[in-house]
C-alpha positions in Angstrom: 18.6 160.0 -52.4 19.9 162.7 -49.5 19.2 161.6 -46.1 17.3 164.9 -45.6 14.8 164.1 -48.3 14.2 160.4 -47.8 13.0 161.7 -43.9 11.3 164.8 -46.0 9.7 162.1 -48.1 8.4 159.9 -45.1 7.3 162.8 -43.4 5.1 163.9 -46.0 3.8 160.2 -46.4 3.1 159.6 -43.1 1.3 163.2 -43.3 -0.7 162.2 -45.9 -2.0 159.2 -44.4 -2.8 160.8 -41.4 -5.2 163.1 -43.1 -6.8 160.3 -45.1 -8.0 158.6 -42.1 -9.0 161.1 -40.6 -11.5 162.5 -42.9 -9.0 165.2 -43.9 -10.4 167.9 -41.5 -11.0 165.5 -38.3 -8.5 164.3 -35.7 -7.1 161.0 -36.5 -8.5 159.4 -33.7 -10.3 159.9 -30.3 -10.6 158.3 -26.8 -13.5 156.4 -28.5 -12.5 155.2 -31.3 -15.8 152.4 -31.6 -19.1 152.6 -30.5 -19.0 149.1 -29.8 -19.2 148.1 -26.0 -21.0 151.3 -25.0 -24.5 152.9 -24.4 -25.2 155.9 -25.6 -28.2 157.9 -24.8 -30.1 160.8 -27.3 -29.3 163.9 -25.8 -32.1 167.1 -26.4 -30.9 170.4 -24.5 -33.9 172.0 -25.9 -35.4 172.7 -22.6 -35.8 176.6 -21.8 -36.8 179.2 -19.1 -38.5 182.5 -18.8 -35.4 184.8 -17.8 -32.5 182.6 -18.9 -31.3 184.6 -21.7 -32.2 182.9 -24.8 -35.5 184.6 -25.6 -37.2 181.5 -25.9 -39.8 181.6 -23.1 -41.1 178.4 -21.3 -39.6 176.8 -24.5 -40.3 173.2 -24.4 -41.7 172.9 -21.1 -44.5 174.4 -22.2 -46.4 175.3 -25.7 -45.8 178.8 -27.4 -43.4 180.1 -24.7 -46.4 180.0 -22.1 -46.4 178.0 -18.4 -49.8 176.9 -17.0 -52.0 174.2 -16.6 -53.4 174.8 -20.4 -49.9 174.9 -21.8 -48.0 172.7 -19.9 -46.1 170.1 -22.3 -44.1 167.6 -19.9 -45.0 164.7 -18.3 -42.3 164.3 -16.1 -40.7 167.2 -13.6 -36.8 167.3 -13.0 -35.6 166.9 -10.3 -33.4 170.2 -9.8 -32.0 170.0 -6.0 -28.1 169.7 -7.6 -28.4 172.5 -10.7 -26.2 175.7 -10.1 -29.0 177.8 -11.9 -32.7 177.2 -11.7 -36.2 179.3 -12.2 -39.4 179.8 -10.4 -42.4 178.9 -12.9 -46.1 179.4 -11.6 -46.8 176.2 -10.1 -46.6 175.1 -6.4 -44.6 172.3 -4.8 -45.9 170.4 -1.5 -44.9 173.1 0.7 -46.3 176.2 -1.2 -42.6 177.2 -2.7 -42.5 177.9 -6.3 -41.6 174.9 -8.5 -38.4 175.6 -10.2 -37.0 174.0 -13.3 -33.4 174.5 -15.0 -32.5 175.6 -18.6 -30.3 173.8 -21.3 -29.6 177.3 -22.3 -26.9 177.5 -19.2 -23.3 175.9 -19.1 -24.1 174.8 -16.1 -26.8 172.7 -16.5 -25.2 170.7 -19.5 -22.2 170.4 -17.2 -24.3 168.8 -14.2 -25.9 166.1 -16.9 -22.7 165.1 -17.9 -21.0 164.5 -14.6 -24.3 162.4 -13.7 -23.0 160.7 -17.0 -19.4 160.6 -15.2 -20.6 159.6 -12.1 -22.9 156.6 -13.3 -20.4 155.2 -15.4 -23.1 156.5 -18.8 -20.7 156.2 -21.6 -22.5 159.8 -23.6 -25.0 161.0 -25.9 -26.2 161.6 -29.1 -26.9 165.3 -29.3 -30.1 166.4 -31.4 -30.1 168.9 -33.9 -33.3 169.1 -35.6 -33.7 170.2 -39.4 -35.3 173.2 -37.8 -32.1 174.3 -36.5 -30.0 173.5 -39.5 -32.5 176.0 -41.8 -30.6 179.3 -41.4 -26.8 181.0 -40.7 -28.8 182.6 -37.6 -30.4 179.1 -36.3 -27.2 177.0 -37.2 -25.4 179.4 -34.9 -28.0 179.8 -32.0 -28.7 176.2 -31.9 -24.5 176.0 -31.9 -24.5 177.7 -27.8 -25.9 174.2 -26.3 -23.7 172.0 -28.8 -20.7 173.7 -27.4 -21.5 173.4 -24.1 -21.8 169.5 -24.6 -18.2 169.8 -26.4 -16.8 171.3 -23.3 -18.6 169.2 -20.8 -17.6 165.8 -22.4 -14.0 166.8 -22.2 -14.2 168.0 -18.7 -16.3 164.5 -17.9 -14.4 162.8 -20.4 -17.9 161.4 -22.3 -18.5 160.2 -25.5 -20.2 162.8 -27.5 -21.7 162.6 -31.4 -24.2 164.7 -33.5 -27.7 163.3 -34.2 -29.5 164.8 -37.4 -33.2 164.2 -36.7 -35.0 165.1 -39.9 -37.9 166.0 -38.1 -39.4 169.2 -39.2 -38.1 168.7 -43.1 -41.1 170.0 -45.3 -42.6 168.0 -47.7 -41.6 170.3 -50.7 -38.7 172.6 -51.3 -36.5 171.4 -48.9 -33.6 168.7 -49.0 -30.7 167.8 -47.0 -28.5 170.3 -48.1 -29.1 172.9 -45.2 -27.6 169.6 -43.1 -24.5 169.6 -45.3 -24.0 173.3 -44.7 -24.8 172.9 -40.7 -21.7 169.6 -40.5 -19.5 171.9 -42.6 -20.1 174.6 -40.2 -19.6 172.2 -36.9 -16.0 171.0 -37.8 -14.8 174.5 -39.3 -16.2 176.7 -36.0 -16.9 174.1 -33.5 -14.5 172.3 -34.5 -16.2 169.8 -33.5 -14.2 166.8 -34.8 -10.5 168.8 -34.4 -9.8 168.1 -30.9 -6.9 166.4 -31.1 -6.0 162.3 -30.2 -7.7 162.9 -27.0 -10.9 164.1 -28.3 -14.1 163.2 -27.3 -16.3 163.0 -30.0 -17.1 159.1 -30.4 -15.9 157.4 -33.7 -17.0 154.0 -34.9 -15.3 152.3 -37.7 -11.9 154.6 -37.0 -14.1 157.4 -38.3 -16.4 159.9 -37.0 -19.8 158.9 -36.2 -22.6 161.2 -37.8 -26.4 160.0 -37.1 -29.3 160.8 -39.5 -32.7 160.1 -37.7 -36.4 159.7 -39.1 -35.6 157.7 -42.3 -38.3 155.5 -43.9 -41.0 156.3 -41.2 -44.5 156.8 -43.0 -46.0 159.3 -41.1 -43.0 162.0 -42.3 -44.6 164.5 -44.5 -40.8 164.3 -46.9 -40.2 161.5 -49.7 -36.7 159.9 -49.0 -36.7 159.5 -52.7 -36.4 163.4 -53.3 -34.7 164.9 -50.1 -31.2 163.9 -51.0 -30.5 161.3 -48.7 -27.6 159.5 -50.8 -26.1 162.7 -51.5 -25.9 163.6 -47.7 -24.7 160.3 -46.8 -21.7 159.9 -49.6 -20.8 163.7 -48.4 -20.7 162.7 -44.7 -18.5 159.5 -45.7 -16.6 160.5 -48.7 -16.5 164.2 -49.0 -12.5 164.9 -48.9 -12.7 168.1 -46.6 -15.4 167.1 -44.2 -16.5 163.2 -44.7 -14.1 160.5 -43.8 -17.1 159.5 -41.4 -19.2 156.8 -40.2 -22.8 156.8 -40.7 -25.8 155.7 -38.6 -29.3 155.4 -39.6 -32.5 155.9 -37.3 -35.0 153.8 -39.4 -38.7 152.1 -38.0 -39.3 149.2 -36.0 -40.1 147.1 -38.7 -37.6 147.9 -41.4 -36.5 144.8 -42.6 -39.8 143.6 -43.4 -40.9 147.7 -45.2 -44.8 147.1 -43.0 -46.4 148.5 -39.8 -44.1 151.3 -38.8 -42.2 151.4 -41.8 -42.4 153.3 -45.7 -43.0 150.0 -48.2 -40.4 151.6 -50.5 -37.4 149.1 -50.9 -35.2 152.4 -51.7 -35.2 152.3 -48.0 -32.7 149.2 -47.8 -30.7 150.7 -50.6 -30.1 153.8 -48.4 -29.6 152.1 -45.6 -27.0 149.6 -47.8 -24.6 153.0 -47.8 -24.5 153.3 -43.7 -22.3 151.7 -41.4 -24.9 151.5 -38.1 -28.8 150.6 -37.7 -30.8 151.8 -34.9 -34.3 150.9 -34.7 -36.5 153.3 -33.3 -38.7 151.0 -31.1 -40.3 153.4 -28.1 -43.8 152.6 -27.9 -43.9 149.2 -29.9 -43.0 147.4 -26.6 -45.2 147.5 -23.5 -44.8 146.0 -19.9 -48.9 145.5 -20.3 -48.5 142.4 -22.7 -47.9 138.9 -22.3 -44.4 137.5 -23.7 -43.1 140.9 -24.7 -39.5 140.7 -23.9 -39.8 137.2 -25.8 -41.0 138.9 -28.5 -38.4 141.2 -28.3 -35.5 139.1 -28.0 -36.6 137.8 -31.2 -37.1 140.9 -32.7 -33.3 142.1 -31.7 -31.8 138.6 -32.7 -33.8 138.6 -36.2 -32.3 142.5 -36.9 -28.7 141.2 -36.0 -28.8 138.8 -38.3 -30.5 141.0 -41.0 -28.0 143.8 -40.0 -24.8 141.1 -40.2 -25.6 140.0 -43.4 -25.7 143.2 -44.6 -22.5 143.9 -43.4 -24.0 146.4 -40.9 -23.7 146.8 -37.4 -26.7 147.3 -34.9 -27.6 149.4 -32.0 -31.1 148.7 -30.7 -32.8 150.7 -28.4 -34.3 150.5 -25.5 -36.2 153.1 -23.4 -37.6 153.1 -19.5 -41.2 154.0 -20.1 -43.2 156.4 -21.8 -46.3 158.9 -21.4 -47.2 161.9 -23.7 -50.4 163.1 -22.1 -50.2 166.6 -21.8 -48.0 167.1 -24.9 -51.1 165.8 -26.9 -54.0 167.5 -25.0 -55.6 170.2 -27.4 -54.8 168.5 -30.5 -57.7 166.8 -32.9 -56.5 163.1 -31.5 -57.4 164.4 -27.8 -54.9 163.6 -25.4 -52.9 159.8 -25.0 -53.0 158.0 -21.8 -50.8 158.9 -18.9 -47.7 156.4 -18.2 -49.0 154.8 -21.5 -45.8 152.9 -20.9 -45.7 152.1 -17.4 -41.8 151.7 -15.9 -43.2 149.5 -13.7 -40.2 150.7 -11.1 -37.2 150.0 -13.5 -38.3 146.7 -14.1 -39.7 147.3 -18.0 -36.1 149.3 -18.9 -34.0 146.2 -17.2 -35.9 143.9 -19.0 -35.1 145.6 -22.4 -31.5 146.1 -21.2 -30.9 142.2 -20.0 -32.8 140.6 -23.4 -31.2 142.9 -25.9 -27.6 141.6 -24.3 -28.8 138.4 -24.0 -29.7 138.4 -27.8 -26.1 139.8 -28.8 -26.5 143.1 -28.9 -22.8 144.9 -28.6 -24.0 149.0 -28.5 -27.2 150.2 -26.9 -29.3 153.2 -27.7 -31.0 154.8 -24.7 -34.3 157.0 -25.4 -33.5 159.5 -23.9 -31.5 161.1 -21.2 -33.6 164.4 -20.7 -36.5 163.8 -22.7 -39.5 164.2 -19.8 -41.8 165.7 -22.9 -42.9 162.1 -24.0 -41.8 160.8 -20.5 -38.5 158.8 -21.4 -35.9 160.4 -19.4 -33.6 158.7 -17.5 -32.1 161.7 -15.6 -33.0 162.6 -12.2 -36.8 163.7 -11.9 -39.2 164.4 -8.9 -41.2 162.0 -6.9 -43.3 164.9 -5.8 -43.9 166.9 -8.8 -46.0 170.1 -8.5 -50.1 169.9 -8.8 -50.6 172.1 -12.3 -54.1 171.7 -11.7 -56.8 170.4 -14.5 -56.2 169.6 -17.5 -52.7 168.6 -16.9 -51.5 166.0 -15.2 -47.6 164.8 -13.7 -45.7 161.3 -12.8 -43.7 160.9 -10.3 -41.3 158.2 -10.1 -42.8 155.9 -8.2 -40.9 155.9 -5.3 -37.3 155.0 -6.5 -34.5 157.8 -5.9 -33.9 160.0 -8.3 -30.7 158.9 -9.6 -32.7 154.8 -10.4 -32.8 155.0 -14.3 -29.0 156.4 -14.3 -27.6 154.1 -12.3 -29.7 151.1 -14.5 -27.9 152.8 -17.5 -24.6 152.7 -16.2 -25.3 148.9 -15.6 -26.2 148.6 -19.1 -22.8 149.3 -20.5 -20.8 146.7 -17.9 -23.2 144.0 -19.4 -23.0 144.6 -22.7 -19.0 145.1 -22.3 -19.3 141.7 -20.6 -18.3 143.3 -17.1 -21.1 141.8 -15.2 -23.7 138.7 -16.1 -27.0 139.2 -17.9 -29.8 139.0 -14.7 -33.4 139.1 -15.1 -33.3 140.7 -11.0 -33.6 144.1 -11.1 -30.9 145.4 -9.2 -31.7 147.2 -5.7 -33.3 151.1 -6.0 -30.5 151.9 -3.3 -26.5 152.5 -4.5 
C-alpha cells in the first residue's frame, strides 16, 4: 500500500472515531468533560419586565402579565444595584423610589449571573426548558433568545453550561416527548449548542454530552410515564447517530428507590431510570431546619441513594437547596396560601448543613435549587435585605441581614469541598468575604 493512502486511510479512521465519540454532531470533548467534582445550580431565565421587549409583561414576577399587591408571585426581591438594565414596577422602596427589577430577556442580565458564577468560583447551571417551550417552531425559537445568551455568557465566564428538560406542563393526553426530540435536534443544528469546538462549554459527563430530563415518576404529574415516550427520548438522546452520543440524567422523587411518599409506585420507574447515566433527587421541601436530627436523617438518606445508585451502576447528584417560601405564588388558589419562609435559611446555616452532610456522606456532584428561582424562594443569587412593602395580601423576605452575595459565596465553597479542596466543617463560614 502507497504511502499516501496508508496516511489517507488513518486519516479517515481517526475521523471516524472522532465522530463516534462525539455523538456524531457534538464536539468531541469540552473544558468539562465530567460532572464529577462540581456544583451545578438549575438555571430559570424566565423572569420578565413590562418594556423589555419580549411581550411578555410582568412575566413571572407576577400572574397574567400584571404587577401589584394581588398579583405579585415572588417571595424574594433581587437585588439589582450591579444589572446594566433594570425597570421601575409600581411598588416603593424605603426611600419612596420605584422598586426596580431586571429581565432574563436582556444579554446583559444573563451575562451579570454568570460572572457572579465566575466570580464565586460556581462551576454553572442547568438551564430550564419547560415542555411549554418545546410545543411549537415559534416557542422552540423564542424560548431559544435566553438559551443563547447563556451559550455566550458561559464562554465569556468560561461556566459549565447543560440543558434541563423539565416535563412540567406535559398534558395528560395527546402529548409525548417527541416535541423534546424536535427541540434537542433543533439546539445542536441552530444553537449549535454542542458544536463549539474542544474548548466548549457545554458540560459532558461520561465523555458525552449531558442532557437532563426533569419530573419523572412524581405522582402528582397529570402524564403516565408509561405512555409519554420516555425510553424512546432517552435511547434517542444516547444512541441516536446524528444527535445522541449523550449522557442522560434523571430528575426523579425523594423517595425513589423505595416507589412511596413522593414517588409513582410503578416499578417502570427503575427500569427507566436503569437506561440513565445520573440520578438527582428532587428533595426541596422534604428537609426542614424546624426538625430534630434532620441532617442525620439526611446523611442517611444521601448514603442509602449512593449505594442504591452504585449498584446500579449509576452515578448521583443530590440536591440541596438554602430555604424555601411560596407564599404569594399560592395566594388565590383553592389550597389558600403556604406559609412564608416555610423553609427558614436560618442565615445560611440550613444550606451549609445540607452542603457539609451530603460531602460528608460521599457525595462527588451537587445539585443546587436554584440560582434565580425567588418564585418558591430558593435563589441563591443576590437579593434585597430591604425589599419593597407590596402592601396586603402579599408579603416579602429579606435576607436576614447577610450581604447579598452570602448564598453565592456558600455555593462556591460547595464545589472546593466536594473536589476535596477544603475540609467538611459543620461552622458556617463568616457572612463577610
Amino acid at each position: 500500500m502507497h504511502y499516501r493512502s496508508i496516511c489517507l486511510l488513518v486519516a479517515q479512521t481517526v475521523l471516524i472515531l472522532s465522530q463516534a465519540s462525539a455523538g456524531t454532531k457534538h464536539s468531541p470533548s469540552s473544558r468539562f468533560m465530567s460532572y464529577e467534582g462540581r456544583v451545578m445550580c438549575g438555571y430559570q431565565g424566565w423572569f420578565r419586565a413590562e418594556g423589555d421587549g419580549s411581550g411578555e409583561g410582568w412575566g413571572h414576577y407576577g400572574t397574567n402579565r400584571q404587577l401589584d399587591a394581588e398579583h405579585l408571585k415572588v417571595d424574594l426581591w433581587p437585588d439589582v444595584t450591579e444589572y446594566p438594565q433594570t425597570y421601575p414596577t409600581p411598588f416603593r422602596r424605603p426611600d419612596g423610589s420605584p422598586a426596580r427589577v431586571f429581565s432574563s430577556w436582556d444579554a446583559s442580565t444573563v451575562d451579570l449571573h454568570f460572572r457572579w458564577m465566575k466570580d464565586y468560583g460556581i462551576d454553572g447551571v442547568f438551564m430550564q426548558r419547560f415542555f411549554g417551550a418545546t410545543r411549537t417552531a415559534e416557542s422552540r425559537k423564542k424560548s431559544r433568545v435566553i438559551l443563547g445568551h447563556a451559550l455566550k455568557a458561559s464562554q465569556t465566564h468560561g461556566r459549565a453550561l447543560a440543558v434541563m428538560y423539565d416535563l412540567s406542563g406535559l398534558k395528560a393526553t395527546g402529548e409525548d416527548c417527541a416535541s423534546v426530540i424536535q427541540d434537542w435536534k433543533e439546539l445542536v443544528d441552530e444553537l449549535r449548542i454542542t458544536q463549539q469546538g474542544a474548548d466548549q462549554t457545554y458540560l459532558y459527563h461520561r465523555g458525552k454530552p449531558l442532557v437532563a430530563i426533569w419530573g419523572v415518576g412524581f405522582p402528582d404529574r397529570p402524564y403516565n410515564i408509561r405512555s409519554i415516550g420516555l425510553e424512546q427520548l432517552i435511547d434517542f438522546l444516547k444512541n441516536d447517530p446524528v444527535y445522541g452520543g449523550c449522557s442522560v440524567m434523571l430528575g426523579v422523587p425523594t423517595y425513589f428507590r423505595d416507589l412511596n411518599t413522593d414517588t409513582i409506585s410503578d416499578p417502570r420507574l427503575h427500569e427507566i431510570m436503569a437506561q440513565a447515566d445520573v440520578i438527582m433527587p428532587w428533595t426541596v421541601q422534604r428537609f426542614t431546619p424546624n426538625l430534630q436530627n434532620e441532617m442525620e436523617r439526611f446523611g442517611a438518606h444521601v448514603s442509602a441513594d449512593l449505594a442504591w445508585c452504585a449498584a446500579h451502576k449509576l452515578d448521583y447528584a443530590p440536591c440541596v437547596y438554602p430555604g424555601f417560601s411560596w407564599y404569594n405564588l399560592n395566594r388565590g388558589k383553592p389550597a389558600g396560601p403556604r406559609p412564608l419562609d416555610q423553609i427558614p435559611r436560618d442565615g445560611g446555616q440550613f444550606y451549609w448543613n445540607l452542603i457539609r452532610t451530603a460531602a460528608k456522606s460521599g457525595a462527588k456532584m451537587l445539585y443546587v435549587a436554584m440560582f434565580d428561582e425567588i418564585d418558591e424562594g430558593t435563589a441563591i443569587f443576590k437579593c434585597a435585605n430591604q425589599p419593597p412593602d407590596p402592601g396586603a395580601p402579599a408579603k416579602l423576605l429579606s435576607l436576614q441581614g447577610v450581604p447579598a452575595d452570602h448564598y453565592l459565596r456558600l455555593t462556591g465553597l460547595a464545589g472546593r469541598i466536594i473536589r476535596g479542596e477544603l475540609p467538611v466543617t459543620t461552622e458556617l463560614p463568616g457572612a463577610a468575604r
